[in-house]
C-alpha positions in Angstrom: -96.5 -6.9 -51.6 -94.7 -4.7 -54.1 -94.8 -5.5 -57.7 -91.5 -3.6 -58.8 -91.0 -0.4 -61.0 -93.8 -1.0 -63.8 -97.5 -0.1 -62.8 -98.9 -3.2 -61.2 -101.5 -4.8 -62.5 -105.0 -5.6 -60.8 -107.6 -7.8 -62.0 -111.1 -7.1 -59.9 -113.7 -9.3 -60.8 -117.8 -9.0 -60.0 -120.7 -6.5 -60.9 -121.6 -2.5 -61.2 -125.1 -1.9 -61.2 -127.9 1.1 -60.8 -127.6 2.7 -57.7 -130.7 4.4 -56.7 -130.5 6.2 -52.9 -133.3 7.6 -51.4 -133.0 11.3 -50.4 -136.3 11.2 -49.5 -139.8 9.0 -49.4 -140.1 10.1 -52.8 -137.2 11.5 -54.6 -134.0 9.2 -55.8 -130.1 9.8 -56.7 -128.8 8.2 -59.5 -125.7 6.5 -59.6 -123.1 3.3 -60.3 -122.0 0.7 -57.9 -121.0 -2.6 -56.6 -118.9 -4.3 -54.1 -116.0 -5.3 -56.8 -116.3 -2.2 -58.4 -116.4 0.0 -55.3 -113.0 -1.2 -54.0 -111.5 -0.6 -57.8 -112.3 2.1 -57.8 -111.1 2.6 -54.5 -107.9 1.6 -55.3 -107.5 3.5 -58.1 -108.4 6.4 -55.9 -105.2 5.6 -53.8 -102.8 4.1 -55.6 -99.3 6.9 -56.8 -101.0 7.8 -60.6 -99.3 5.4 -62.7 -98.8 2.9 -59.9 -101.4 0.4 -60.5 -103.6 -0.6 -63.9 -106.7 -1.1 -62.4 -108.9 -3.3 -64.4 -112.7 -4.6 -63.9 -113.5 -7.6 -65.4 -117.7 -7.8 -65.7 -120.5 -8.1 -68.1 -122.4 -5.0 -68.9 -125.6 -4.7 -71.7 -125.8 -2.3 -74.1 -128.4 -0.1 -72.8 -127.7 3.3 -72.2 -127.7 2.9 -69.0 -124.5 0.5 -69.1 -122.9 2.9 -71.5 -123.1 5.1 -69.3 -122.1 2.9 -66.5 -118.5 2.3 -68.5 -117.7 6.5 -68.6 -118.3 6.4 -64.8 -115.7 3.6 -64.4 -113.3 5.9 -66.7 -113.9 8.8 -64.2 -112.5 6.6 -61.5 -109.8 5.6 -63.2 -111.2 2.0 -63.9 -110.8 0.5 -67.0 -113.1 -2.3 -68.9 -110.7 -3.8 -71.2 -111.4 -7.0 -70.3 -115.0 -6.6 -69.3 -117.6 -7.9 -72.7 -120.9 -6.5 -74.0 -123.5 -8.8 -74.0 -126.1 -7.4 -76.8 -129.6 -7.6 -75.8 -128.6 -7.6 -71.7 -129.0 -4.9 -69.1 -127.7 -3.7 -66.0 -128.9 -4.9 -62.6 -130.3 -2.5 -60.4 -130.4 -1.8 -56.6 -132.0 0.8 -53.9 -130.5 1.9 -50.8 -132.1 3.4 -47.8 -130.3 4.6 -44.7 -131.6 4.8 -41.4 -130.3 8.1 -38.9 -127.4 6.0 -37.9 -126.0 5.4 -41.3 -126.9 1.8 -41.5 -128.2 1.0 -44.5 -130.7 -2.0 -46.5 -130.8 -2.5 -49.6 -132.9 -3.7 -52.3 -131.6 -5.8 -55.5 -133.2 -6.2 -58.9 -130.5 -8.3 -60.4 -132.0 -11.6 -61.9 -131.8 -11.0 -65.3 -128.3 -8.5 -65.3 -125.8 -9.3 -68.2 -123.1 -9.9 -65.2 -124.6 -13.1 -64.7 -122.7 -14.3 -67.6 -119.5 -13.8 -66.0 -117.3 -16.8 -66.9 -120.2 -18.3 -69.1 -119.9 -20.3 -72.6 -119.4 -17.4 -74.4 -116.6 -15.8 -72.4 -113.3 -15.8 -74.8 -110.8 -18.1 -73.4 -108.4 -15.1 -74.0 -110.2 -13.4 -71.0 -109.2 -15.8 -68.4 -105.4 -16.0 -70.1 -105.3 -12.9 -69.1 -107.0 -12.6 -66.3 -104.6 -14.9 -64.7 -101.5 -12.9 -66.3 -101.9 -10.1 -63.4 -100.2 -9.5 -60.1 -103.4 -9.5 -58.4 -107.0 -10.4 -58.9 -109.4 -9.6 -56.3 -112.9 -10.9 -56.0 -116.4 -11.0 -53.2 -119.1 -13.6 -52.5 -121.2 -11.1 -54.0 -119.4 -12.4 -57.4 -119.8 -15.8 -56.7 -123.2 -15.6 -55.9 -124.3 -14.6 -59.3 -122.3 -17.3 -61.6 -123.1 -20.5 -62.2 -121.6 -23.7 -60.7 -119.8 -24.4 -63.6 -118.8 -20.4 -64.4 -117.3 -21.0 -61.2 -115.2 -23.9 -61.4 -113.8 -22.3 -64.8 -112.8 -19.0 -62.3 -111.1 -21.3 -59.7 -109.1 -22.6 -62.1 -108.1 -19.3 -63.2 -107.6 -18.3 -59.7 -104.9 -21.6 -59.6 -103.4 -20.5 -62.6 -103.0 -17.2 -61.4 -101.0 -18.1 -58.1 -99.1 -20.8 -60.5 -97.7 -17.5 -62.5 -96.5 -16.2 -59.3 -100.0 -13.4 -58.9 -101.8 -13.4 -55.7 -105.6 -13.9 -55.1 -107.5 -11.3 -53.1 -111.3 -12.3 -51.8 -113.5 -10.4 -49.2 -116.6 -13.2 -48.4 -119.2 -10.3 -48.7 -122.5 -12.0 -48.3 -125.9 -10.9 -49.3 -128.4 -13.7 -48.1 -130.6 -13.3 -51.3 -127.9 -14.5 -53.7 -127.9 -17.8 -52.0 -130.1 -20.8 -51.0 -128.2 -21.2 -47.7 -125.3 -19.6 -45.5 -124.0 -23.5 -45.9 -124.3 -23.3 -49.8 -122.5 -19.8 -49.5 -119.4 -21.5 -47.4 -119.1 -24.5 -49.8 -118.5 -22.5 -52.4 -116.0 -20.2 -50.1 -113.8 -22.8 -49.2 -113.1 -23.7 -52.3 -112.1 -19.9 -53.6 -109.9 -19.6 -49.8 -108.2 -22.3 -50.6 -106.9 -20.1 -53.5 -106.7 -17.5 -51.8 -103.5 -15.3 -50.3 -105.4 -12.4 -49.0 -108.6 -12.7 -47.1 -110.3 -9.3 -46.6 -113.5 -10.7 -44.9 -115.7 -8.4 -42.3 -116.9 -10.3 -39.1 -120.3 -9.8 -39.5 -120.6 -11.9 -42.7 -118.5 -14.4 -41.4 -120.5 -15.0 -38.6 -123.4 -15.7 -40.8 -121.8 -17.9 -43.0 -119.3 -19.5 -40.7 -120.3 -19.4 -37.7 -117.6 -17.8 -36.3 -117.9 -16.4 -33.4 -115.0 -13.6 -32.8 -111.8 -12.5 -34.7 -109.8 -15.1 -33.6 -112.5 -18.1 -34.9 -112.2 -16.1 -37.9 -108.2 -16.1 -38.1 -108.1 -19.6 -37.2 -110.4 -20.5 -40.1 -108.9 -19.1 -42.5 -105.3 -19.9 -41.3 -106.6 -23.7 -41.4 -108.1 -22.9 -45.1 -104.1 -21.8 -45.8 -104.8 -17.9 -46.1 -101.4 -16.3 -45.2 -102.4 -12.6 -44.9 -105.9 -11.7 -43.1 -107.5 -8.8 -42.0 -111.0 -8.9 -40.1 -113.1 -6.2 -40.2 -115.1 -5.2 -37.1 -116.8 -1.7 -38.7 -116.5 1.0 -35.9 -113.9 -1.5 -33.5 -111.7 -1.2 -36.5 -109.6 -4.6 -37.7 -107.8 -7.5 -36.5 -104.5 -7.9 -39.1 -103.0 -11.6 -39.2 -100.4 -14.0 -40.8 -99.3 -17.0 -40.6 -98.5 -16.4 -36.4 -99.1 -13.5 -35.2 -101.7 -11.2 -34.5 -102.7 -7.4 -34.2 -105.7 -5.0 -33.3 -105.8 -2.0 -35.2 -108.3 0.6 -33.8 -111.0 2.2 -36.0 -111.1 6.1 -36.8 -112.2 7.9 -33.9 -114.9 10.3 -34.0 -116.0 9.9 -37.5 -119.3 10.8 -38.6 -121.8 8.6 -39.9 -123.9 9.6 -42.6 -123.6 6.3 -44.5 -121.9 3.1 -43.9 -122.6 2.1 -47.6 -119.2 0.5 -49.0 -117.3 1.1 -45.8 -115.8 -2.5 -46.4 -114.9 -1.5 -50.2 -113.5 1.2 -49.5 -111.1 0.0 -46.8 -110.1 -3.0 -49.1 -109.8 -0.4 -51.6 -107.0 1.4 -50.0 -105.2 -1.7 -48.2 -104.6 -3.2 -51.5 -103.5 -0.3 -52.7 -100.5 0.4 -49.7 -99.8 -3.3 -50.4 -99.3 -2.8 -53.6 -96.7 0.3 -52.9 -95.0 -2.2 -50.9 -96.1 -1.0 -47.3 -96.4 -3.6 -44.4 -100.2 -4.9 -43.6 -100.4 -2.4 -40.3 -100.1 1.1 -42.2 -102.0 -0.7 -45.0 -104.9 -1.5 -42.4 -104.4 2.4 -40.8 -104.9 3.7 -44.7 -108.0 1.6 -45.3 -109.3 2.8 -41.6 -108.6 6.5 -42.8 -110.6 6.0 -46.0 -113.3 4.1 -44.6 -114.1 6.8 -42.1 -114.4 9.7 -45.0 -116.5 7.2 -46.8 -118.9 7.0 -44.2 -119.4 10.7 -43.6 -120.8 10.8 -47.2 -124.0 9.6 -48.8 -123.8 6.8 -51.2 -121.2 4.0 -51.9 -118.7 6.3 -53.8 -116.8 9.7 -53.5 -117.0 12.2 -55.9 -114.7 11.3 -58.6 
């Protein structure tokens, strides 16, 4: 998936909120995060400089705290050109704790965030022209889950218009059981986004919830039926399952890495997948990158590296 000798352009779509991580019963760390904007800037982190324009479409407030929000994606390498202020609005906020193997829960206060207007009257139709002008737009169930029905049958047609240009649609079915009334609500609305969809980044676990599938192969088959040509499962510490159209291949996890904190493990491996794709490398050394970066993600506390 190579895009030629101009920087290749990426559309990520979804939400950056508070992070606040527990260090301790009392005391908390301060910082920005979200699935979408995790694996941007993930793939900003990998990509050749100058390779890729990494771009993250959202809606932030104008508090201070979504100011500030905005420099941090700069620091990645993230832009917000296409991502609006909504006056009046704030950011959403979630807490993370981590257990001593790493795993983590977390805690959303999101109801009221200005992302919720993603795709919503007042987005500029301009947005979603060029949106769909991009080689790739990449988006989660996390991002579905907090639009509306209608904001997201306006993104599914820019998701068609997209592929119709000749850019490819990137989705990872990340699933958060608060954001929806049902695991069947939450596959209703993902078969409709996979049937625009080249690229299917999903990790077992939420699939199982949602779809009931059972292994990587249920999973593969699924998706194959749904018309997904490039696939990779995640299986967190039993590394991936890579598929197209045919075939398919294990690719074994890091070994020995330490676990501090699994926290955008997922992102970050999507993160740097997209990113060898986009160089032009084949979907096994892609899947070995996104391993790498997943297991140095994971010795570290929070959902991002340092900048």
């Amino acid at each position: 998936m190579t895009t030629g000798p101009r920087a290749a352009r990426v559309a990520l779509i979804g939400e950056c909120m508070i992070e606040l991580r527990h260090l301790s019963a009392d005391r908390l760390a301060l910082g920005y995060a979200g699935d979408v904007f995790n694996t941007a800037a993930y793939l900003a982190r990998s990509a050749e400089p100058g390779a890729v324009d990494v771009q993250f479409v959202s809606v932030t407030g104008d508090d201070p705290y979504s100011l500030t929000m905005r420099e941090h994606w700069r620091a990645y390498g993230v832009h917000d050109t296409y991502t609006r202020t909504l006056p009046g609005g704030k950011a959403g906020l979630y807490l993370i704790r981590t257990d001593e193997r790493g795993e983590r829960t977390f805690q959303h206060y999101r109801r009221g965030s200005a992302a919720r207007d993603l795709f919503g009257p007042d987005q500029p139709a301009e947005i979603d022209e060029a949106i769909a002008s991009h080689d790739l737009v990449y988006l989660s169930g996390i991002t579905l889950s907090i639009m509306t029905p209608t904001a997201r049958a306006r993104l599914v047609d820019v998701l068609a218009e997209t592929r119709r240009r000749g850019g490819r649609v990137a989705y990872d079915g990340n699933y958060r059981p608060s954001g929806w009334p049902s695991p069947r609500a939450a596959a209703g609305v993902a078969n409709t986004v996979l049937a625009h969809t080249d690229i299917a980044l999903p990790s077992l676990d939420d699939d199982r919830l949602v779809h009931g599938d059972t292994d990587a192969d249920a999973c593969i088959t699924r998706l194959r039926a749904a018309g997904v040509r490039e696939i990779v499962v995640k299986l967190g510490e039993q590394g991936c399952v890579i598929a197209d159209e045919c075939s398919t291949e294990p690719i074994p996890a890091v070994p020995g890495a330490t676990v501090v904190d699994t926290t955008s493990a997922g992102d970050a491996f999507n993160g740097a997948y997209l990113a060898a794709r986009l160089a032009g490398a084949t979907p096994r050394p892609a899947a070995e990158a996104g391993a790498r970066l997943a297991a140095e993600v994971i010795g570290h506390p929070g959902a991002l590296l340092p900048a």
